[in-house]
Structures are given as C-alpha cells and as structure tokens.
LOKEFI-532524 format. One line per 10 residues: for each residue x, y, z of C-alpha. Coordinates in nm, 2 decimals. Layout:
BEGIN
X Y Z ~ ...
END
This chain:
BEGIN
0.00 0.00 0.00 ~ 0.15 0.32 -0.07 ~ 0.19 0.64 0.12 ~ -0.13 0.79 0.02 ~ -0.38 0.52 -0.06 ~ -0.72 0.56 0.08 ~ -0.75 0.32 0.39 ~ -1.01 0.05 0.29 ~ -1.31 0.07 0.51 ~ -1.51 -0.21 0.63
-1.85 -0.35 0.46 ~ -2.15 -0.32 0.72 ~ -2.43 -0.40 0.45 ~ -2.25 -0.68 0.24 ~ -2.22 -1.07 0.31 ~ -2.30 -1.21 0.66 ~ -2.37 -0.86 0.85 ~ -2.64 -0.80 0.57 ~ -2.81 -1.15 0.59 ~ -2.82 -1.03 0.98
-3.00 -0.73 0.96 ~ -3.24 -0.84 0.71 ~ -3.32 -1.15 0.95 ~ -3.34 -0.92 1.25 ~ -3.57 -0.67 1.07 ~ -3.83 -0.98 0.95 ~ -3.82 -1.09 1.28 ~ -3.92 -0.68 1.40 ~ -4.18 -0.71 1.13 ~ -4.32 -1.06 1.26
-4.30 -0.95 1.64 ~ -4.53 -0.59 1.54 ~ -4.78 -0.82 1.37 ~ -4.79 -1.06 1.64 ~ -4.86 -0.79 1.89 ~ -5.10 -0.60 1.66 ~ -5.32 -0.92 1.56 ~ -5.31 -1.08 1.93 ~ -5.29 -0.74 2.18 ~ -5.44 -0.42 1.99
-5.73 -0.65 1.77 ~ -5.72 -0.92 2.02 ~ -6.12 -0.83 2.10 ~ -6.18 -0.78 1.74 ~ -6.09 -1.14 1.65 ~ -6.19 -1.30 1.96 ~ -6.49 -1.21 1.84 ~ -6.45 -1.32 1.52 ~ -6.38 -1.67 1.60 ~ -6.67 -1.68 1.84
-6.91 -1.56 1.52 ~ -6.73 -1.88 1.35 ~ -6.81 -2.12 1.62 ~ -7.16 -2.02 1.70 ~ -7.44 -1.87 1.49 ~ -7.80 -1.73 1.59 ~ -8.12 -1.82 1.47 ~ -8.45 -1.66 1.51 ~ -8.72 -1.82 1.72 ~ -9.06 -1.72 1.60
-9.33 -1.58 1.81 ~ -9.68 -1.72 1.75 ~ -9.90 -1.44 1.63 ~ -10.23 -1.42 1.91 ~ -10.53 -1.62 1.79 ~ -10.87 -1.46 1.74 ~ -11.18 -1.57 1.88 ~ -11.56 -1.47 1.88 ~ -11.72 -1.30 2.15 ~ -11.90 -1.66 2.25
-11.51 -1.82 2.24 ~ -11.53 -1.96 1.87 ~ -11.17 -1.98 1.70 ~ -11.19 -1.75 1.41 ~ -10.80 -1.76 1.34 ~ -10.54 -1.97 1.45 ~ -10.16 -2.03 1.34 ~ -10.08 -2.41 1.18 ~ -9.74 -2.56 1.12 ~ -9.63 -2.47 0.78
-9.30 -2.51 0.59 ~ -9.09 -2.28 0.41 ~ -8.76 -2.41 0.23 ~ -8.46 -2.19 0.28 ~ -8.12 -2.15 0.22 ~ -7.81 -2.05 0.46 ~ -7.55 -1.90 0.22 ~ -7.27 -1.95 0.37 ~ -7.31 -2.36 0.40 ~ -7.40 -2.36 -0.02
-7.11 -2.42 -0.22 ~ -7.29 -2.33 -0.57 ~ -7.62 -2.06 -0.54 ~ -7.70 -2.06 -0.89 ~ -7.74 -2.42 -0.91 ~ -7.90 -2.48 -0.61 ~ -8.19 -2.20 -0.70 ~ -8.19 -2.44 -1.08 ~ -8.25 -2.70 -0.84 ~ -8.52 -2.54 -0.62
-8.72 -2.40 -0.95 ~ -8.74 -2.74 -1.07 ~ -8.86 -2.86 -0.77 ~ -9.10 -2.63 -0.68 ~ -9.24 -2.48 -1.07 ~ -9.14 -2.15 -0.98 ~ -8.93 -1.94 -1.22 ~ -8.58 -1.87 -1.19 ~ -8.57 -1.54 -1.24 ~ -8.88 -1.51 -0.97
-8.62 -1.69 -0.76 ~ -8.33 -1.52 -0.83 ~ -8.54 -1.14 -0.72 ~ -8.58 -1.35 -0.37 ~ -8.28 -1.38 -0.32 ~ -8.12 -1.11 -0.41 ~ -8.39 -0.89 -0.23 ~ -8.32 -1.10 0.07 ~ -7.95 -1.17 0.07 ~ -7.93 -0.76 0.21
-8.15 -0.87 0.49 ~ -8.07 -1.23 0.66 ~ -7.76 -1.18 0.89 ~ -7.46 -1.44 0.84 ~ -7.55 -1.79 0.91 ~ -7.93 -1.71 0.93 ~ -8.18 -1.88 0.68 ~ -8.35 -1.71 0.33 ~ -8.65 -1.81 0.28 ~ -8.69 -1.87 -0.05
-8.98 -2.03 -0.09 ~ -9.29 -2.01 0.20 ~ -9.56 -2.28 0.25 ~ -9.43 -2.58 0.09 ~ -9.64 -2.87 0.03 ~ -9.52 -3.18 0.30 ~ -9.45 -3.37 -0.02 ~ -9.17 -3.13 -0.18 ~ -9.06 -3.14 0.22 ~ -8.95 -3.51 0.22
-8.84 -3.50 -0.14 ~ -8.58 -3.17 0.03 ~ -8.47 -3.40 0.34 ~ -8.41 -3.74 0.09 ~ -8.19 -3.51 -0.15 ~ -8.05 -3.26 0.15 ~ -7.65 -3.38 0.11 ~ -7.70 -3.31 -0.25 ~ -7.76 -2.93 -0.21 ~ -7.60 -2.82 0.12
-7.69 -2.48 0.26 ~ -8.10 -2.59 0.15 ~ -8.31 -2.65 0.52 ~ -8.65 -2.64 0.55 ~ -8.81 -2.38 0.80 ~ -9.06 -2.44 1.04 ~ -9.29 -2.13 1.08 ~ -9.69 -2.07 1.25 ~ -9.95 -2.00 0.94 ~ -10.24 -1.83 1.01
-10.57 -2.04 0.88 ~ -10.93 -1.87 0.91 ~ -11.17 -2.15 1.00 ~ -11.45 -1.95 0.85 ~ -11.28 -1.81 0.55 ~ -11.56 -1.56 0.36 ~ -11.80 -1.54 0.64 ~ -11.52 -1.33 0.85 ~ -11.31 -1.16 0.59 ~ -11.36 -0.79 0.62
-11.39 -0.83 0.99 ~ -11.06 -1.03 1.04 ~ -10.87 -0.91 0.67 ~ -10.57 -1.15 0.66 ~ -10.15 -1.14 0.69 ~ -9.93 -1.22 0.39 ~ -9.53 -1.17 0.34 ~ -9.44 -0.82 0.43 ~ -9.30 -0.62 0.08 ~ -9.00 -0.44 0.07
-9.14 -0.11 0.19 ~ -9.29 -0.29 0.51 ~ -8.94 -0.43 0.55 ~ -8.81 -0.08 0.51 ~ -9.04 0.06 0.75 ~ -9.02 -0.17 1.04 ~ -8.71 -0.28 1.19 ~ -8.84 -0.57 1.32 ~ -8.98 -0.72 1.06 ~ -8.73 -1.01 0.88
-8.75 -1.16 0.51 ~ -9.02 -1.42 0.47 ~ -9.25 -1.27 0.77 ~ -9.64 -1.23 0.74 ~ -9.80 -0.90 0.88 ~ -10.15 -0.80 0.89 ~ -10.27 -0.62 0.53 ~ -10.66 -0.57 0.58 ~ -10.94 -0.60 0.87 ~ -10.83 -0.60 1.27
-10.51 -0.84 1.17 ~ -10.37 -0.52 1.01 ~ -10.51 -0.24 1.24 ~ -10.42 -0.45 1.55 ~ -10.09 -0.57 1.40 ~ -9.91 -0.45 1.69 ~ -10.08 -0.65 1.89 ~ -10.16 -0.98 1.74 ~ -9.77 -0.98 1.64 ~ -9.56 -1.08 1.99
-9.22 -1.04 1.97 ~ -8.94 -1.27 1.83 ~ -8.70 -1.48 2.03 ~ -8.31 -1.60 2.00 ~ -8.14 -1.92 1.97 ~ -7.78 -1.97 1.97 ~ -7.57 -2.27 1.88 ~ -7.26 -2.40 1.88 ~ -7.13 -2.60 1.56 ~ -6.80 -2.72 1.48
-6.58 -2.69 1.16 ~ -6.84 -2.91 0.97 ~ -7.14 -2.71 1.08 ~ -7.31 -2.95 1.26 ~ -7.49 -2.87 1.62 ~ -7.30 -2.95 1.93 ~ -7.54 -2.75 2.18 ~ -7.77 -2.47 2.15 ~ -7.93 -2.26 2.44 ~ -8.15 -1.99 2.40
-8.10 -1.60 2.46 ~ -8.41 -1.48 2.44 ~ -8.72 -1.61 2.47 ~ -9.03 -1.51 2.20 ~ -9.32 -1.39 2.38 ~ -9.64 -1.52 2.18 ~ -9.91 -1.23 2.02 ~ -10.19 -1.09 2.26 ~ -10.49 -1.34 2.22 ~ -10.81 -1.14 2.16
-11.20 -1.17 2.18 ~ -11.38 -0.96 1.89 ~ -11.75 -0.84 2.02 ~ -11.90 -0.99 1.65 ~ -12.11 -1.33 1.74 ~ -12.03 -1.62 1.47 ~ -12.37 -1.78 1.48 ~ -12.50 -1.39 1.41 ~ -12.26 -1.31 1.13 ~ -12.38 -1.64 0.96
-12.76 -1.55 0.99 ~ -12.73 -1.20 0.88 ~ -12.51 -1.35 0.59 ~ -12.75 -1.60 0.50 ~ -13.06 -1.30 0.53 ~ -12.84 -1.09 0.26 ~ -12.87 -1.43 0.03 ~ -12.57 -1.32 -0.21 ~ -12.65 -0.96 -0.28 ~ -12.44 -0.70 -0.28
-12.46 -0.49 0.00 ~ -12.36 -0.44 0.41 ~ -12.54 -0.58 0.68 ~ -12.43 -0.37 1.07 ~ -12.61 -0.49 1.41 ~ -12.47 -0.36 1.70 ~ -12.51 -0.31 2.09 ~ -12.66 0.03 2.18 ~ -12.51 0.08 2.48 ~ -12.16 -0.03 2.44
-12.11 0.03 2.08 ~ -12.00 -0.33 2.03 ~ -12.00 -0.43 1.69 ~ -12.26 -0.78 1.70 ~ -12.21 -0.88 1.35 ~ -12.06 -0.66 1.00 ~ -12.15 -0.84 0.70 ~ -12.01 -0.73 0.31 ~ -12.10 -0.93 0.04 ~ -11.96 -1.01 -0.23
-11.65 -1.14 -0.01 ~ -11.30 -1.33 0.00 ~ -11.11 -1.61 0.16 ~ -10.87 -1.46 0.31 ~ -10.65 -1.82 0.29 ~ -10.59 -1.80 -0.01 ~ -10.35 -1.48 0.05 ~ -10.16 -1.63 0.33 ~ -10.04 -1.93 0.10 ~ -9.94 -1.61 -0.16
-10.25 -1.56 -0.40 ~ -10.16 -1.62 -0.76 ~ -10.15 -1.31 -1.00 ~ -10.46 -1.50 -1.22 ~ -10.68 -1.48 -0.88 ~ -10.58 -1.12 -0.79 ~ -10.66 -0.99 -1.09 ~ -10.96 -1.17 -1.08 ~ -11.04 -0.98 -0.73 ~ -10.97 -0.68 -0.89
-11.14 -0.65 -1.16 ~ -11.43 -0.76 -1.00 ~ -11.74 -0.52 -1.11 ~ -11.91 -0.65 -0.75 ~ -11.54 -0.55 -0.59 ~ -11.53 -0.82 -0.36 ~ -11.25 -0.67 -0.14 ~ -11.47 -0.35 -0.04 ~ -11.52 -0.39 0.32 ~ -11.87 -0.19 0.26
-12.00 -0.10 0.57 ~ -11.72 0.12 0.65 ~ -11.58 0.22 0.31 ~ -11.85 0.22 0.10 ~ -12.04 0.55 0.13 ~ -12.43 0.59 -0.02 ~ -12.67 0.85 -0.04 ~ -12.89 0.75 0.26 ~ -13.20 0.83 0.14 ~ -13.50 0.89 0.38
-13.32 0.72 0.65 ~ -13.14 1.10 0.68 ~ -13.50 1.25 0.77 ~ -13.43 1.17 1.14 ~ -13.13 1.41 1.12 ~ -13.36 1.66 0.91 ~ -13.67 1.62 1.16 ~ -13.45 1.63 1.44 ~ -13.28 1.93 1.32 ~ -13.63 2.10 1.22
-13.76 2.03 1.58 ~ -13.45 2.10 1.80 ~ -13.45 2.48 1.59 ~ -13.79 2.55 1.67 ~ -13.88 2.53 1.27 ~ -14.16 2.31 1.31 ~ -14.36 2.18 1.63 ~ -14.48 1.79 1.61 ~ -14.84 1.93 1.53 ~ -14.76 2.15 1.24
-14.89 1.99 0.89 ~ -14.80 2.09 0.52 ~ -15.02 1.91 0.28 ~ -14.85 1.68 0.03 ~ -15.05 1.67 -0.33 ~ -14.75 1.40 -0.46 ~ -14.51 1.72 -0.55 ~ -14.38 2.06 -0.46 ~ -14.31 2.33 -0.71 ~ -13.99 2.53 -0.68
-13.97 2.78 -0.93 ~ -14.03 2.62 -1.27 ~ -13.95 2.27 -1.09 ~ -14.17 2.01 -0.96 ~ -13.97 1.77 -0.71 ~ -14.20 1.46 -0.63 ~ -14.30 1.28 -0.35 ~ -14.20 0.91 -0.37 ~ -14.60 0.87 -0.36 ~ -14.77 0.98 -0.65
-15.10 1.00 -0.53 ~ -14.98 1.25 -0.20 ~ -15.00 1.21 0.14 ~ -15.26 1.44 0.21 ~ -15.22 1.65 0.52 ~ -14.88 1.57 0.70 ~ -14.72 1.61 1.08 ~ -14.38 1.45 1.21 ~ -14.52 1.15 1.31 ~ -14.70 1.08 0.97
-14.39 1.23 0.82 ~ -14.14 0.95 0.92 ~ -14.40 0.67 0.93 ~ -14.49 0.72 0.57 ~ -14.15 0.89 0.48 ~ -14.31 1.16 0.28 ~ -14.07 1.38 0.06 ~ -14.30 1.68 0.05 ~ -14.29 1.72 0.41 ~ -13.92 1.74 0.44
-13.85 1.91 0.05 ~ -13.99 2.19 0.28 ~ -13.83 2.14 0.59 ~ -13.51 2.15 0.40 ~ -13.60 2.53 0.24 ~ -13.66 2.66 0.56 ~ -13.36 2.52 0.73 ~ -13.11 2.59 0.45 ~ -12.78 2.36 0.33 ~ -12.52 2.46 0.57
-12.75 2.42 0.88 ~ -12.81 2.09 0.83 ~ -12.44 2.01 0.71 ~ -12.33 2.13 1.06 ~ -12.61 1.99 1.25 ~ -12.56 1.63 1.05 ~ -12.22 1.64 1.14 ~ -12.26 1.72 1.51 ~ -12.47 1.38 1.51 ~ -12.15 1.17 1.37
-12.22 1.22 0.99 ~ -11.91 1.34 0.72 ~ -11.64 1.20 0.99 ~ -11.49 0.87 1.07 ~ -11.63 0.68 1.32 ~ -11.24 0.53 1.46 ~ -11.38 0.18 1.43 ~ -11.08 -0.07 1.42 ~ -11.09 -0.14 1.09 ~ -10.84 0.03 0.76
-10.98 0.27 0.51 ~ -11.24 0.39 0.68 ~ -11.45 0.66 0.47 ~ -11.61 0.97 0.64 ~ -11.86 1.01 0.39 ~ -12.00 1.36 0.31 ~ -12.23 1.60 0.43 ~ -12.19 1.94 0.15 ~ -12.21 2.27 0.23 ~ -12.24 2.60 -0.04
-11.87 2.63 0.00 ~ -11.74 2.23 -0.08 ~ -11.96 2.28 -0.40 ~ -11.80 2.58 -0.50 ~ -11.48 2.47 -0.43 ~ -11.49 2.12 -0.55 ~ -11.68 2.23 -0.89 ~ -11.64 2.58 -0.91 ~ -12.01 2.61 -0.89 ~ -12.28 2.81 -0.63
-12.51 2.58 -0.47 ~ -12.91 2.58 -0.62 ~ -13.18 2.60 -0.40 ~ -13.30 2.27 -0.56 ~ -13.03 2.05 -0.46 ~ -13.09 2.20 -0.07 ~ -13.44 2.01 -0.13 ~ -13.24 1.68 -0.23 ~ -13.02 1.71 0.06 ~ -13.34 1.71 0.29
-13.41 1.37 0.18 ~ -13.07 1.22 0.13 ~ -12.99 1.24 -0.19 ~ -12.75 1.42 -0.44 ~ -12.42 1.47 -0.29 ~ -12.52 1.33 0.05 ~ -12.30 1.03 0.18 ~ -12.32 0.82 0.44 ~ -12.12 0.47 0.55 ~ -12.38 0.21 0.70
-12.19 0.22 1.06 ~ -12.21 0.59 1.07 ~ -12.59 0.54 1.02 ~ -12.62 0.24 1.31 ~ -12.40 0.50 1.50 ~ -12.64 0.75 1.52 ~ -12.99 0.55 1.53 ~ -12.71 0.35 1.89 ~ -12.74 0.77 2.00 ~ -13.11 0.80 1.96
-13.20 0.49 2.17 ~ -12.93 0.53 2.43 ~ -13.00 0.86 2.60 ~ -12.75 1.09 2.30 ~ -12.41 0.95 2.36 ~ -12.26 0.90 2.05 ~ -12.02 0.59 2.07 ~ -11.72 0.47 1.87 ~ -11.78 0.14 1.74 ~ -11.52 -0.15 1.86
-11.50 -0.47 1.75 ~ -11.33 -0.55 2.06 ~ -11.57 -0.76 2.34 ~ -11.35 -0.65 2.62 ~ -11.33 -0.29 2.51 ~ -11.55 -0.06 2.73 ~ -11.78 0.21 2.59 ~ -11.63 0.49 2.43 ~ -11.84 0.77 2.42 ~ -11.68 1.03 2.19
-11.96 1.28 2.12 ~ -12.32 1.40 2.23 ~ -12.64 1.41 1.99 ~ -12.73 1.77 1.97 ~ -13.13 1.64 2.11 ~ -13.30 1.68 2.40 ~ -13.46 1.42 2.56 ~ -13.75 1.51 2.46 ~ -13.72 1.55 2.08 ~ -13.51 1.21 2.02
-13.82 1.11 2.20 ~ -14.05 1.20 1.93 ~ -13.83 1.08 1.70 ~ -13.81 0.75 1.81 ~ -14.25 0.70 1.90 ~ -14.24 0.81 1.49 ~ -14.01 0.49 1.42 ~ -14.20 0.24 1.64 ~ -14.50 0.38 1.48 ~ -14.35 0.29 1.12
-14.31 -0.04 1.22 ~ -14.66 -0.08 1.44 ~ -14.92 0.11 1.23 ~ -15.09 -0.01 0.92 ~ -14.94 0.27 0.67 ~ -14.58 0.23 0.82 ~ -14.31 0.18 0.55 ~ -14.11 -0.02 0.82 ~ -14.42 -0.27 0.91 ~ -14.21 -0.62 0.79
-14.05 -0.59 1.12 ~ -14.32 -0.56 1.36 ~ -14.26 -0.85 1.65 ~ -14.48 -0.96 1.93 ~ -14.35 -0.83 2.26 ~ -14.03 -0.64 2.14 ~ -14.04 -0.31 2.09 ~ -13.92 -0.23 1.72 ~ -13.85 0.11 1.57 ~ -13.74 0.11 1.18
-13.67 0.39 0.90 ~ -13.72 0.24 0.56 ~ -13.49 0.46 0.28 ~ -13.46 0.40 -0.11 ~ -13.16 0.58 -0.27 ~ -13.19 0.70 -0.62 ~ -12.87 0.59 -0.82 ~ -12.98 0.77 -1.13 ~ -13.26 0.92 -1.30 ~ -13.48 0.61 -1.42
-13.60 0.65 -1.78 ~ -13.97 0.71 -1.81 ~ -13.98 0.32 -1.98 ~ -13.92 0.18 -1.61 ~ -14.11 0.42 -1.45 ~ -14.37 0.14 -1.38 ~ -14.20 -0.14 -1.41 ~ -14.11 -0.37 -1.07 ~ -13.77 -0.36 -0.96 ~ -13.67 -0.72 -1.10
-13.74 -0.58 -1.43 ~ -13.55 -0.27 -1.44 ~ -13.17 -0.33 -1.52 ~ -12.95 -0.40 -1.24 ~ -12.74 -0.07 -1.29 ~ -13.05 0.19 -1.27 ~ -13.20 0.03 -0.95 ~ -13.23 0.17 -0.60 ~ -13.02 0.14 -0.31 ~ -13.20 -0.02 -0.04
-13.22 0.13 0.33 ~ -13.33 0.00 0.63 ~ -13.18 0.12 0.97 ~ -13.40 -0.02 1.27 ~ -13.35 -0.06 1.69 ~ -13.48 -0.31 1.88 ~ -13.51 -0.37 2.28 ~ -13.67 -0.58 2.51 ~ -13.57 -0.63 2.95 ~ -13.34 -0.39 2.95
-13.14 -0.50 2.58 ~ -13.09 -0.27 2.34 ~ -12.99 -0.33 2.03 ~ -12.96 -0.18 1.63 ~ -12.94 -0.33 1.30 ~ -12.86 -0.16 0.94 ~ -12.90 -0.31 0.60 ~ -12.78 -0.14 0.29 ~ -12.89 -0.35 -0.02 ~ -12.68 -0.18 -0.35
-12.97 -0.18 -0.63 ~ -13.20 -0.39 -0.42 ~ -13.51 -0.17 -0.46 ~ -13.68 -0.09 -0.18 ~ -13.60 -0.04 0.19 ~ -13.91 -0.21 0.33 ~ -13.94 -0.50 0.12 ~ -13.59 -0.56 0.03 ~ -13.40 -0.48 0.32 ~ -13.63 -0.50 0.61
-13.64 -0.89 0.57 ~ -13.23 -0.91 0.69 ~ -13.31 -0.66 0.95 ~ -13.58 -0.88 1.12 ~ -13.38 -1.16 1.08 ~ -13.11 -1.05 1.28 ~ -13.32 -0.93 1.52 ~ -13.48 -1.26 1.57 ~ -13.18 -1.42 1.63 ~ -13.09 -1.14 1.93
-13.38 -1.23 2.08 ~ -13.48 -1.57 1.99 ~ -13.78 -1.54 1.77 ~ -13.85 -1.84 1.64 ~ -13.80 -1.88 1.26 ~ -14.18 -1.83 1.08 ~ -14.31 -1.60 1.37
END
C-alpha cells in the first residue's frame, strides 16, 4: 500500500452482517404483527372466532289467535314449511336456486329477485327463505336429497288459517309476506314474515304480532350442532276476543242471500260491533299461502269489488233514512212543532221545478209523526227550504255524519255531508236551491257509510251518547260525542219509528214483532234518474245498474237490551221489502224469535 492510498473501510451491509440485519428486521416485522393481531385486535378477532363457532337463529313468536265473542276460534296459526337456504353452507347458489325452480315450478328469475332482495337482509348464518308454504310432499323429497344441495333446510314457521274463511273476511282481513317497503319501515320485521294487510289483523298488527325470540348454537368446523341454548325467549301475540257473534254473522249473511250490500247490528249501549256483513267477499287463505296473479286480478277487476269492506268504506246516499237528522234538526231549531202539517199533493213546485214525493197519489195533510212513518218527501222538500244547506251540514255532522267513526278497521271513509262552499270549491259552482231540497231527503251529494248510520240510530236509543264502534268484546264504551237532542225530541223521533213499524201505513211494518219493541226507518236511494220506460215497471225488471239502493236502519229492545241493526242492499229496490227482511232476521236471532213468527 502506498503512502497515500485511501484506507479500505469495512463492509456493514455486504455478506454475513447483511443477511443479519435483514433477518433481524423480518423478525421486528413478525413480532409488530404478532402484537397487533393478538394485543391491539385481540377483542376484534376473539370475536371473530366466536361468530365462527356459534351462529344465531331466530325463534318465531306465535302471532295471538282470534276468537268470537262466545269463544269460537276464528283464526289460528298451523305448522307450515318454508324451504330456505343459509349462504354461507351452499357451495354453488345458482345451481342450487336451478335445483329449487325445478322442484318447486317456480321461475328462476322469480327466484333469483328472492334472493337477491333477501340476501341484504338475513344476517350471516341465518336462513332465506326462498320459498314459504311448501307442500309436506316437496318437504321429504328436500330432506331425501338434503346432502346433494348443502346450505338448503327447510323452515318451520306458525301459518295463520281462518276456519270460517268468507263469512269473517272484512272483519278479520288477513296477513301475507311483508313487501319491501314494510321491511323498510319496520325494523323488526325479517324476510319471509307475514304481517297484517286488511281487517283487525292489520289495524291491531301491533298486537296480534308478539315479539321474536333468540337461539344460539354451537357448531364445529363441519357445521353440525354440538349445543344450543336460548337468549331470548319469544313472547307469543296478545290473544283477543272480537265483540262480533259467529252464529250472528252467519244468519245476517245467509238473510243478505248473495246480494251485494252491508249488513251492521250492534249493541246500543256499548257500541259493540254484534255482527258486519259485506257481500260479495274473500277467503282470506288463499292470500296467506301467496295468492296467484290469475286470482288477484280476478279480485280486482271484480265489477261487485269483492274486497270493499262496505259497511265502512263504502259511502251511499242514505235516502230517507237522513229524515231523522232533518226532523230532528227541524224540531231541536224551533222550525216546526210535532203538530204542524203541510199538505203533500205527490209534488212541490220550486220555481219552474216540480220535485216529487216518492207517492204519486200525496200524502194528504202531513205532521212528524205521519212524516217519518210514511216517509213523505214533501214534508221534508220543505223542511229543508226553511232550514237551508249549511244548517243541516253542521247539525248532521254534530250527530256523527261526514267524519270517521275510529272503528278498528283500515280505510275507513267519512262520507260527506256538503255545504255551499265544498260545491264551489270542488266544482267551481254556487249551490241551487234545488239541490238543498235533495239534501233534505238524502240524496245528491249526501253520503253516508252504514256504521255511521247504526251509529247514530245507537245515539237515539241510548239517551245521546254517541259511541265509537269496537270490534273489541272487552273494550268498554267509548263515548266520543253527544247528539245535539234533548230528551224530549229524540223522544218523538223514536215514537215516529215504532210507529212505522206498528201502524198499518208504516213503511217499516215487515219488522213488527210480538212483545219487542221495534222502531225502523225504511230509505230507497236513487242511483240515477230512471228512464220514463221503467217508471212502472217492478224492480226485478229494471236493469241492475239503474236500481235503488235499499235502506233500512231499525232498533230493537226488550228487558233492559238494546240493540240496532242496518241493511244497505246496492240496487235492491226498496228499503221495506228488500231490506227490512235481513233486519228482522237478525233481530230474531238477538232475541230468539222463532223462525216463521
């Protein structure tokens, strides 16, 4: 080495002091993971591994069972089978939902919406429905093939079933699979769960519902079970008794005899619902097991529409039956005095226009009483001049008319008493002086639901107190309202109805009974303006579509029982002769008349 060579220094990061560091820095590396992944996320994946060990499943809660207010069963949950599918246990989806289309006749693509709808929904582990009430034969045909397809189980859930299907179905409505916006809407809702849609199952979902349980288990790499216990326990839906009589429903059914229309009888003096009849019906089965689209449309398209619960969303003109709000308005204002008369010659002249009495021939000289027993139009035609549109609007309305009555039951209609200013505004229009005389008699844009009308006739016999309807038999009264009548007019009122049923010329007379006192209020509801070809003609003859409604609202009580019945026959006819048939048939069977008396 010479005197000024550089001195050769030594090499840290070549050969065996490199292959050192390296090693020690892996090792640095390895030791920070190891304290990461078993100190800082050592809860994280203890948790983990516990989620691999165990899963959850939900335990159903039995939805409460409905009875009658004599204890019948009306609906009840049966065993029914659903097959489902755990993801995470099925090696190949696609060909296991071939597999189940095959099985089962549904389409794929149906299938494949299901799923993928569902997949978004069912926590890890947890089963997808798929497809709900299987027949028991596609069950063991699952089980046989089950190591063929794994991640495919079949689920156990409670059905509802209505014994008496039709009879019931706008009373009890029914529960299918909750849609997506159901889902959406209520957290505790799961894929593949039924929930009320129409009647008391849907208003009382709440209720009838109960509330879902947990199950956990312990499964080892395979899957399979080695213990379970459960978390939580599922608390079973509130049972409950409805106030509606089965053997009643059935009669005033039967007294209907297939027509369209509504049949209401009710308890006076609790406002329990006895019996609510709407015909055409349903069975509402045939939506729990998922309706097909060739029945649905069927429903809907209906010119009858079967699925109209009528007695509370249906509204009519009321016809005469709205003369005891007019009368009782007329004599509560000091307008008329039972004594005073107008004379009815078959028409009154208003201006250039003759309205006419239902009666041709007149009624001759005419008081209240006479008035209602032999519903004369005259009479009230000038009633209704003297007490003007919006009086009776608000007085109608004070008695429970143009508002919902809060019954327990969906898409309830309040019906509609006018005024000047809803005519104006809902057809730019003033209100004519003629239609006032329309509205006296319950016609033109007068509507009214059958329960509002058994409502108010409930007031009239049970000293005023206007009462919401319940379907409930444990529910107590609820009196929401006062009729705006003394004592002593709903009084006269009422003698007017008991005579339209007792005396010779009463429109209601097809209800007298032997030792009950009955009071009735016959009312026939123009639809249209009959051609002067039917004029004369019966009502069988004239064509369905151009008949009248048919009223009837009538009370009954005997030691102490009170007790009202309304029938509403669409294009039956008449009140008396058409509806006042179901009315005494229903008030036979509250009091036991025999059958032929």
């Amino acid at each position: 080495m010479g005197a000024f060579d550089t001195p050769e220094r030594p090499r840290i990061f070549s050969g065996p002091n490199l292959l050192l560091i390296c090693i020690v820095l892996l090792f640095c590396v390895f030791g920070i993971r190891l304290w990461y992944l078993q100190i800082y996320k050592n809860d994280f994946y203890t948790s983990r591994a516990q989620e691999n060990r165990t899963r959850q499943s939900t335990m159903f809660s039995p939805r409460g069972i409905i009875r009658d207010r004599g204890g019948v069963l009306l609906a009840e949950n049966t065993p029914a089978y659903a097959l489902a599918l755990v993801r995470e246990d099925c090696p190949d989806i696609p060909k296991t939902l071939d597999q189940v289309s095959r099985w089962t006749g549904q389409p794929r693509d149906e299938l494949e919406k299901v799923f993928e709808i569902g997949r978004k929904r069912v926590k890890h582990f947890d089963e997808q429905v798929i497809v709900p009430n299987i027949p028991f034969e596609l069950v063991a045909l699952v089980e046989a093939h089950r190591q063929d397809w794994p991640g495919l189980t079949i689920a156990v859930r409670p059905k509802r079933s209505y014994a008496y299907g039709p009879t019931l179905a706008h009373v009890l409505g029914y529960v299918a699979r909750a849609n997506e916006e159901e889902l959406n809407d209520d957290p505790d809702l799961q894929l593949g769960d039924d929930v009320g849609k129409q009647g008391v199952e849907y208003v009382l979902e709440r209720r009838l519902r109960g509330t879902k349980g947990l199950e956990e288990f312990e499964v080892d790499a395979s899957g399979r079970v080695l213990s379970s216990r459960i978390v939580t326990q599922p608390v079973k839906g509130e049972d409950l008794n409805l106030s509606v009589s089965l053997p009643l429903q059935e009669i005033a059914t039967k007294a209907l005899d297939g027509r369209t229309g509504s049949v209401v009888a009710m308890d006076a003096d609790t406002g329990e619902i006895l019996a609510q009849v709407s015909l055409p019906s349903y069975d509402p089965n045939e939506f729990v097991v998922g309706i097909s689209h060739a029945k649905w449309k069927e429903l809907l398209e209906d010119s009858e529409h079967p699925m109209q619960n009528r007695p509370v969303q249906s509204a009519y003109p009321p016809g005469s039956v709205f003369k005891l709000v007019v009368g009782g308005l007329a004599l509560e204002s000091g307008s008329v005095i039972p004594a005073t008369t107008v004379f009815c010659s078959g028409s009154y002249k208003l201006g250039e226009r003759s309205f006419r009495c239902w009666n041709k021939g007149g009624h001759g000289v005419v008081d209240f009483k006479k008035s209602l027993r032999e519903s004369c139009d005259v009479y009230y035609y000038q009633l209704g001049e003297r007490l003007g549109v919006n009086a009776i609007s608000d007085y109608a309305t004070r008695c429970g008319f143009g508002v919902k009555t809060g019954v327990e039951l969906p898409h309830e209609r309040s019906g509609n008493m006018p005024t000047a200013e809803w005519k104006l505004k809902r057809f730019g229009e003033k209100w004519q002086r003629g239609e006032t005389l329309n509205y006296s008699i319950g016609q033109g844009y007068t509507q009214t639901t059958p329960l509002q009308v058994a409502r108010f006739v409930a007031a009239l016999i049970n000293g005023g107190r206007i009462l919401r309807p319940t379907l409930l038999a444990t529910a107590s009264p609820d009196v929401v309202g006062e009729l705006p009548m003394k004592a002593s007019t709903r009084k006269l009122v009422l003698d007017a109805m008991v005579a339209t049923v007792e005396e010779e010329r009463g429109t209601a007379r097809l209800l007298r009974r032997e030792g009950i006192r009955i009071g009735g209020k016959t009312g026939t509801a123009q639809v249209v303006k009959l051609m002067d070809k039917y004029e004369k003609k019966k009502t069988q003859e004239i064509p369905y579509k151009y008949r009248d409604h048919a009223w009837l609202a009538g009370f009954a009580e005997k030691d102490g029982r009170r007790y009202v019945a309304v029938a509403m026959v669409e294009h039956g006819g008449h009140g008396g002769s058409d509806a006042g048939p179901v009315v005494g048939a229903v008030f036979d069977a509250l009091f036991g008349v025999p059958q032929g008396n």
